[in-house]
N, C-alpha and C positions, 0 to 999 in steps of 0.2 A: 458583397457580403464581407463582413470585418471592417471594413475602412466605415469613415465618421459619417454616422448618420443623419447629426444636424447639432446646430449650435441650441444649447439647453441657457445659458443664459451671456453674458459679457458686463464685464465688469470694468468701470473708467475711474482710472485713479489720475489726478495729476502734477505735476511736479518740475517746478522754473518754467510752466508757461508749456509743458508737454504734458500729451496725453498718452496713455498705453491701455491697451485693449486686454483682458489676460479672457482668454473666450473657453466657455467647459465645453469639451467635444462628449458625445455616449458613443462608446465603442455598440456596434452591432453583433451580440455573438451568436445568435438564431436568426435567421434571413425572414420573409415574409414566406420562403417555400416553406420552411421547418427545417433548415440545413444549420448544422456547426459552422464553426469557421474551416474543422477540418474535412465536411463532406459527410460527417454523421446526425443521424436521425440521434433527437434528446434521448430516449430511451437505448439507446445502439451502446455497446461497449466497443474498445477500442480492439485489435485484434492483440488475441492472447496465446503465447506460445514458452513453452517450458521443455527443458531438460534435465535429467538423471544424472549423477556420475560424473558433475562436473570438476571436482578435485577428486583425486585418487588415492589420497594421502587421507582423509576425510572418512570416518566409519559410513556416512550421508552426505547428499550437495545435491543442489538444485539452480539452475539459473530460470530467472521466472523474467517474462517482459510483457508489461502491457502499453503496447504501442511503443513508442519510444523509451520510455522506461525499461530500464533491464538491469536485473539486481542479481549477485550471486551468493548463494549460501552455504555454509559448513556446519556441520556437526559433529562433534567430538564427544563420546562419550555412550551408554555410561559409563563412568572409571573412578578410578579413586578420587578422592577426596582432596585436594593440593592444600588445603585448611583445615588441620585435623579439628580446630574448635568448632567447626561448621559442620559436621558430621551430625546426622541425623535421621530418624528410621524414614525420612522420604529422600530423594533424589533434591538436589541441590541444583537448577538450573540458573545459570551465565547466560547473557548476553551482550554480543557487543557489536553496534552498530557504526557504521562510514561512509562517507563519500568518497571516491577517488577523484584524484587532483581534475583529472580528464572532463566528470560526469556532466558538467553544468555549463561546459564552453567558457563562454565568455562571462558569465553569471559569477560572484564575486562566492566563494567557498570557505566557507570557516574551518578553522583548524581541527584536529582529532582532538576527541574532550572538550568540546566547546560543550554550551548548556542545552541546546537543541537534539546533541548527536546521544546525550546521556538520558535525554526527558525520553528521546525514541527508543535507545535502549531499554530500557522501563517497560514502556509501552509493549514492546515486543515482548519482553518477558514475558510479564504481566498475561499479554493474552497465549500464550504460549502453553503459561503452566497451567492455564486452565483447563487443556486440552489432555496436557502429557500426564499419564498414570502414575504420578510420582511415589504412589505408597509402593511400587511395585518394585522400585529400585532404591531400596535403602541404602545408607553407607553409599554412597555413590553421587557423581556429578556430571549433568552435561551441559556442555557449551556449544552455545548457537552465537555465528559471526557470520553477519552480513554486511554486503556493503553494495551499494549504489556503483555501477558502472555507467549507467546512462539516467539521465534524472530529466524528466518531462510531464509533472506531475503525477500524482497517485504511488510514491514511495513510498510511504509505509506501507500500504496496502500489499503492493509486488512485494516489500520486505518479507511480514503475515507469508504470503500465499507462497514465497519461498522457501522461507523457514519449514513452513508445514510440509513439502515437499524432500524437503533434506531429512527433517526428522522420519519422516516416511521410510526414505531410502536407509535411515540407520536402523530402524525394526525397531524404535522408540515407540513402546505402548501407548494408544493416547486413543478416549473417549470418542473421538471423533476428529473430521480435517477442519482446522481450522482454517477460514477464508474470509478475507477482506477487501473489500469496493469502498471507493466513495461516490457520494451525490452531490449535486449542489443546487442552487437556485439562482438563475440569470434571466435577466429579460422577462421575467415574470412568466418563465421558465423550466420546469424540473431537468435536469441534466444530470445523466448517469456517467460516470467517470470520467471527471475532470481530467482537462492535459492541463499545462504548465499555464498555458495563456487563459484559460476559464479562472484557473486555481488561482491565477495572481490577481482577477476582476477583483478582490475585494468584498466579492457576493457571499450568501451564508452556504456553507456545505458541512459534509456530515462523513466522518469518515468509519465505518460500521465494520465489525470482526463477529463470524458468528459461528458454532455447531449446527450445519445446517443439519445430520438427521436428530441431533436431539432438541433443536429449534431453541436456541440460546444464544441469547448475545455474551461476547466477551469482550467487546469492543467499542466502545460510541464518545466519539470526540467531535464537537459542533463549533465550528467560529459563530460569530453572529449570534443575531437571533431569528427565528422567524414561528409565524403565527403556529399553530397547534395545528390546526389542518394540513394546513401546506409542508409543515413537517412531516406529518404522518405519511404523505405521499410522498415526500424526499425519500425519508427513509426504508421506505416499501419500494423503490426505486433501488434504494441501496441492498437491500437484501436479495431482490430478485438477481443484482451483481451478482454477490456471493453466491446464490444457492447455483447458476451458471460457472460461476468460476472453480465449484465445488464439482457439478459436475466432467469439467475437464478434467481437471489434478485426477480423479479417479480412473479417467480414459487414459492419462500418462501411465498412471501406477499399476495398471491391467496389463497395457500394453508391454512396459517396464519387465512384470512377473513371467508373458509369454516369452519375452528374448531369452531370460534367464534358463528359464527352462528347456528351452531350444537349445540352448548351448550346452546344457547340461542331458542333453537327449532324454529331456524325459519326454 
């Protein structure tokens, strides 16, 4: 499984009397059993584990990994306004998103403020402030900073599901958690949570941010295309991610609430 399943076509060009073969290999990334290349069933998510409390300095923080992906987040605020002209009777949400030098190995990493790391900033906003009650903090600002420590596909995603965890830990009012999966389609395939080597095949996927109890998307971004069907079921793939990854963050934020109060003997 993984390694080249068979030559798809070969092509002969030639040139001063040589000949050169350039031959398309297909990568195999679901075996004949139904196996990934990493040992997971299509429908399986990768194993998912989070933390509380991971800066201290931080009103909230969160470190969130799926699989090898492992992302950590801050939250600062609400507080004043550092742009008095931006003041406004909602809350004023920042984001600012990174890679650390470390996260991608040997994978080639673009600088801070490239166009990629500002579009995901956005994004993160974006779906963020759908969540957070902002009428509820007026005159006021908060700022979410994440950054990539380990990068294995499904970053933004782990970004989303960190964030919503930090903002959690800071008593940031919001509608609901907000949580994000991606899906893709391989091998004529549906595949729930893409790693680095699915994500890089080039295949169409779908990366989904949702409310899972007020059953709302806040998030839907699609490379490719693919047929309406096969979508439906990508993305029903993708959600059943979320409303799982919704139920953990809650098992976190339970467990989180009993330490607290243990310590505080109540």
């Amino acid at each position: 499984m993984g390694i080249v399943e068979g030559k798809e076509s070969i092509e002969r060009c030639g040139g001063n009397g040589m000949v050169f073969e350039k031959i398309h290999l297909r990568m195999e990334y679901v075996s004949p059993e139904g196996l990934r290349l990493d040992g997971r069933r299509p429908m399986e998510m990768r194993q998912i584990r989070a933390e509380i409390g991971a800066v201290s300095k931080a009103d909230g923080s969160a470190i969130f990994e799926m699989g090898n992906t492992k992302v950590i987040a801050a939250v600062y605020g609400p507080r004043e306004v550092q742009n008095r002209s931006q003041i406004s009777n909602h809350a004023l949400v920042r984001c600012e998103y990174s890679m650390a030098n470390f996260s991608t190995g040997d994978r080639m990493r673009k600088s801070k403020g490239d166009r990629r790391s500002t579009e995901i900033s956005l994004v993160i906003r974006q779906t963020m402030e759908a969540s957070i009650l902002t009428h509820l903090l007026p005159r006021s600002q908060i700022d979410i900073y994440v950054q990539v420590l380990q990068a294995d596909g499904g970053t933004r995603s782990a970004c989303i599901n960190a964030a919503t965890l930090a903002l959690a830990d800071a008593g940031i009012p919001m509608r609901d958690l907000v949580t994000s999966c991606s899906a893709g389609y391989l091998n004529s395939t549906p595949l729930l949570d893409l790693n680095y080597v699915e994500d890089s095949a080039g295949g169409p996927d779908v990366t989904l941010g949702i409310l899972p109890k007020l059953d709302k998307v806040t998030l839907l971004q699609m490379d490719s295309k693919l047929p309406i069907d096969i979508l439906e079921n990508v993305m029903q793939l993708a959600i059943e991610g979320c409303k799982a990854i919704a139920n953990y963050i809650r098992e976190i934020l339970l467990e989180n609430t009993k330490q607290l109060e243990y310590r505080r003997g109540v």
